[in-house]
VODOGU-697992 format. One record per residue (C-alpha): residue number from 1; residue in three letters; chain; x, y, z. Coordinates in steps of 0.05 Angstrom, whole numbers, plus 5000, padded with zeros to 4 digits. Layout:
# residues N
resi:NUM; resn:ALA; chain:A; x:X; y:Y; z:Z
...
//
This chain:
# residues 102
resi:1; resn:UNK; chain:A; x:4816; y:5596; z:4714
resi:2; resn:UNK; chain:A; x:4884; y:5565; z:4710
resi:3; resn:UNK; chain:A; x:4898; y:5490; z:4710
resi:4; resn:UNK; chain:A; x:4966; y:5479; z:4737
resi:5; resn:UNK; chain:A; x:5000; y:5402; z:4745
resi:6; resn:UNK; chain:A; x:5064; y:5384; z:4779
resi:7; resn:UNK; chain:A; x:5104; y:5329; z:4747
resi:8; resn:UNK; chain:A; x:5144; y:5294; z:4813
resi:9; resn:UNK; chain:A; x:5215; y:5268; z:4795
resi:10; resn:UNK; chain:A; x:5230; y:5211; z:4845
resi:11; resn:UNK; chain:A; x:5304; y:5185; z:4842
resi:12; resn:UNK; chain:A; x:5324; y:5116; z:4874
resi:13; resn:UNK; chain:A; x:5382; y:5078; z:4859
resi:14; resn:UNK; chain:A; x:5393; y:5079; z:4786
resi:15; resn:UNK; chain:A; x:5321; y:5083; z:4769
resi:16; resn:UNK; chain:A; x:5288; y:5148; z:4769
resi:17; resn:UNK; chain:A; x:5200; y:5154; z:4769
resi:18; resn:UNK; chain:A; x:5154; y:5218; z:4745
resi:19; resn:UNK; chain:A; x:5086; y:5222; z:4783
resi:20; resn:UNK; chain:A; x:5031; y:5279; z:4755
resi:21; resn:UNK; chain:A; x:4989; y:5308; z:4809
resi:22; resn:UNK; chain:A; x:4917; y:5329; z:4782
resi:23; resn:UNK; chain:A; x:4901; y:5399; z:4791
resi:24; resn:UNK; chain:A; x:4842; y:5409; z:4842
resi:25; resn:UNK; chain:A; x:4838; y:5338; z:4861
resi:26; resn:UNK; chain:A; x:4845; y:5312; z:4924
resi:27; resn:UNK; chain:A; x:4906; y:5274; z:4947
resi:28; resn:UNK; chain:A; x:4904; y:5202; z:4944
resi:29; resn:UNK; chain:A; x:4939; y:5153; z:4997
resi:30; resn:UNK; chain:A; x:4987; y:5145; z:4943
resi:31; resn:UNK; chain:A; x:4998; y:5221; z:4929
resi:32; resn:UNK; chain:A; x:5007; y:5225; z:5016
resi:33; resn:UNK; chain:A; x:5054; y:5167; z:5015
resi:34; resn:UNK; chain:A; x:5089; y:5199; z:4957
resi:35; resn:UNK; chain:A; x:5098; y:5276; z:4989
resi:36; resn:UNK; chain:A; x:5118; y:5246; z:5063
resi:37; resn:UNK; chain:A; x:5160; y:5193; z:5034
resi:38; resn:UNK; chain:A; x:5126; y:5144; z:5079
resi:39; resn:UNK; chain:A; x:5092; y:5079; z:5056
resi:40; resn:UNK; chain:A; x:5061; y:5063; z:5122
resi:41; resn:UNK; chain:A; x:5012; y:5125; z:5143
resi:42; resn:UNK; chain:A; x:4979; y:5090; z:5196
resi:43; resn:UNK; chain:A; x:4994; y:5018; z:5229
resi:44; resn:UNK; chain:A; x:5044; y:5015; z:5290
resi:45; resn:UNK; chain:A; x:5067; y:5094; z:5283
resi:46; resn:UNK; chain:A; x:5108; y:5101; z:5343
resi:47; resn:UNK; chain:A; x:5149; y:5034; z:5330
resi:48; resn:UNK; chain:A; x:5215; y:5032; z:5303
resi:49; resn:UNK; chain:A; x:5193; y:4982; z:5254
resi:50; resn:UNK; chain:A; x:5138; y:4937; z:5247
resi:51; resn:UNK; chain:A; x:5137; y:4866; z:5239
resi:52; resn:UNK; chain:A; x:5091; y:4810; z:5246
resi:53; resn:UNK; chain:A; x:5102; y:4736; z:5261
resi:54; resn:UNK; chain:A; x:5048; y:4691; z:5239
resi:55; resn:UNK; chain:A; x:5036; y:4613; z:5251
resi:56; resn:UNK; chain:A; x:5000; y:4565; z:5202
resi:57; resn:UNK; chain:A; x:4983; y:4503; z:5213
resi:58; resn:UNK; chain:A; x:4961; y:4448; z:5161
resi:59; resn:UNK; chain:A; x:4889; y:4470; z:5127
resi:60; resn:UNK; chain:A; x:4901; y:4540; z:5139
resi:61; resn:UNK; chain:A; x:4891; y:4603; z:5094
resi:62; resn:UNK; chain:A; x:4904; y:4669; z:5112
resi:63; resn:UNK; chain:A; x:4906; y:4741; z:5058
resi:64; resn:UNK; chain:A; x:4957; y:4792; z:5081
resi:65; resn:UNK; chain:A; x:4953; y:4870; z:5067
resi:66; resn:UNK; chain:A; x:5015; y:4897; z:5031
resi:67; resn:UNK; chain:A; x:4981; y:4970; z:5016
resi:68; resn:UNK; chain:A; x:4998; y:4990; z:5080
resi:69; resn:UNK; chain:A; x:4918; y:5012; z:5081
resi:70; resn:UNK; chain:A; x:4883; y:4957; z:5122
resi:71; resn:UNK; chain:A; x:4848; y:4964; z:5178
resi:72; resn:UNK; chain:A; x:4855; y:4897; z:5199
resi:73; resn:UNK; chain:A; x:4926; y:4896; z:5188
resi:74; resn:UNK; chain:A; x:4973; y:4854; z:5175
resi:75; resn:UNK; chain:A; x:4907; y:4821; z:5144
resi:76; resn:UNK; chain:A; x:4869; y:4846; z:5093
resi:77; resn:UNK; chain:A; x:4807; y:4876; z:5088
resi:78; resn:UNK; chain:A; x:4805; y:4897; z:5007
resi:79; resn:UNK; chain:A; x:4824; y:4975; z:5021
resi:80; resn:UNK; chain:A; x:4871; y:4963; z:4964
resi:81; resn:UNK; chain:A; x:4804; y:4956; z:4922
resi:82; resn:UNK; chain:A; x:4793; y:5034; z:4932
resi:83; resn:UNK; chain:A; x:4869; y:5052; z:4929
resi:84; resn:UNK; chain:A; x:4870; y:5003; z:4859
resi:85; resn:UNK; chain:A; x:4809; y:5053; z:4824
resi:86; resn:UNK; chain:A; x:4837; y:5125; z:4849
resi:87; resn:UNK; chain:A; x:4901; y:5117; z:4834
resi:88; resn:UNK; chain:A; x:4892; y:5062; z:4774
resi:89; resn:UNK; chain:A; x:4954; y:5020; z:4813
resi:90; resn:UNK; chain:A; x:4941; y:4943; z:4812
resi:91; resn:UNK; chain:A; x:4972; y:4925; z:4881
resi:92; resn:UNK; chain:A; x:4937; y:4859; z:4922
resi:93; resn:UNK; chain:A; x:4938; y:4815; z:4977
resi:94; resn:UNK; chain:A; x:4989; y:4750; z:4998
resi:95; resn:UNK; chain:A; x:4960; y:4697; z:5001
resi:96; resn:UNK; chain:A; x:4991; y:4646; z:5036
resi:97; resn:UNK; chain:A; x:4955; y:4570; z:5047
resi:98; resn:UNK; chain:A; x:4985; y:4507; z:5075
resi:99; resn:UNK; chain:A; x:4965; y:4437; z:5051
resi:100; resn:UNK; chain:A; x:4922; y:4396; z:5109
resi:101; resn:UNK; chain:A; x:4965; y:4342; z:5121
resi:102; resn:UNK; chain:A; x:4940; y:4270; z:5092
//
C-alpha cells in the first residue's frame, strides 16, 4: 500500500504557509476551510457578510466564537475544543465583560 501526503503552499501578502494533509484521514474543518478558501462553512451562508451588533450593559459577560464552528454563534459553545485536538491549533473564545457600575 502506498502512503501519499500533499504539502499545501498557501501564499498571502508577503508571507507564504505549508499545510501537510494526512494520507487516509479524514478532512478536518480546518483542512475544508483550507481547500474552499472559506473560513465561515456554515453561519449566515447566503449573506454578503455577516456581522453582529451586541449590547452590554454594566455586570455583563458574554464568550464569542471566532472558529467560525459554533452552533450558537456569534456565542460560543466550545466547538473550538474539538477543532483545538484534531488539528492541534490553539484558537479560543472573546471574552468580553463590563464592570457593574458602583
Amino acid at each position: 500500500m502506498k502512503t501519499v501526503s500533499a504539502v499545501i503552499l498557501c501564499t498571502f501578502s508577503a508571507s507564504a504557509s505549508a499545510f501537510v494533509v494526512r494520507p487516509g484521514a479524514a478532512k478536518s474543518p480546518l483542512e475544508s476551510r483550507l481547500f474552499d478558501g472559506k473560513i465561515n462553512s456554515k453561519i449566515e451562508l447566503d449573506s454578503p457578510k455577516v456581522a453582529t451588533m451586541d449590547k452590554l450593559v454594566p455586570g455583563d459577560k458574554k464568550v464569542y466564537c471566532r472558529c467560525w464552528l459554533s452552533g450558537t454563534f456569534p456565542l460560543c459553545d466550545a466547538s473550538h475544543v474539538a477543532h483545538n485536538k484534531d488539528t492541534g491549533d490553539n484558537v479560543g473564545p472573546l471574552i468580553v465583560s463590563v464592570d457593574k457600575s458602583g
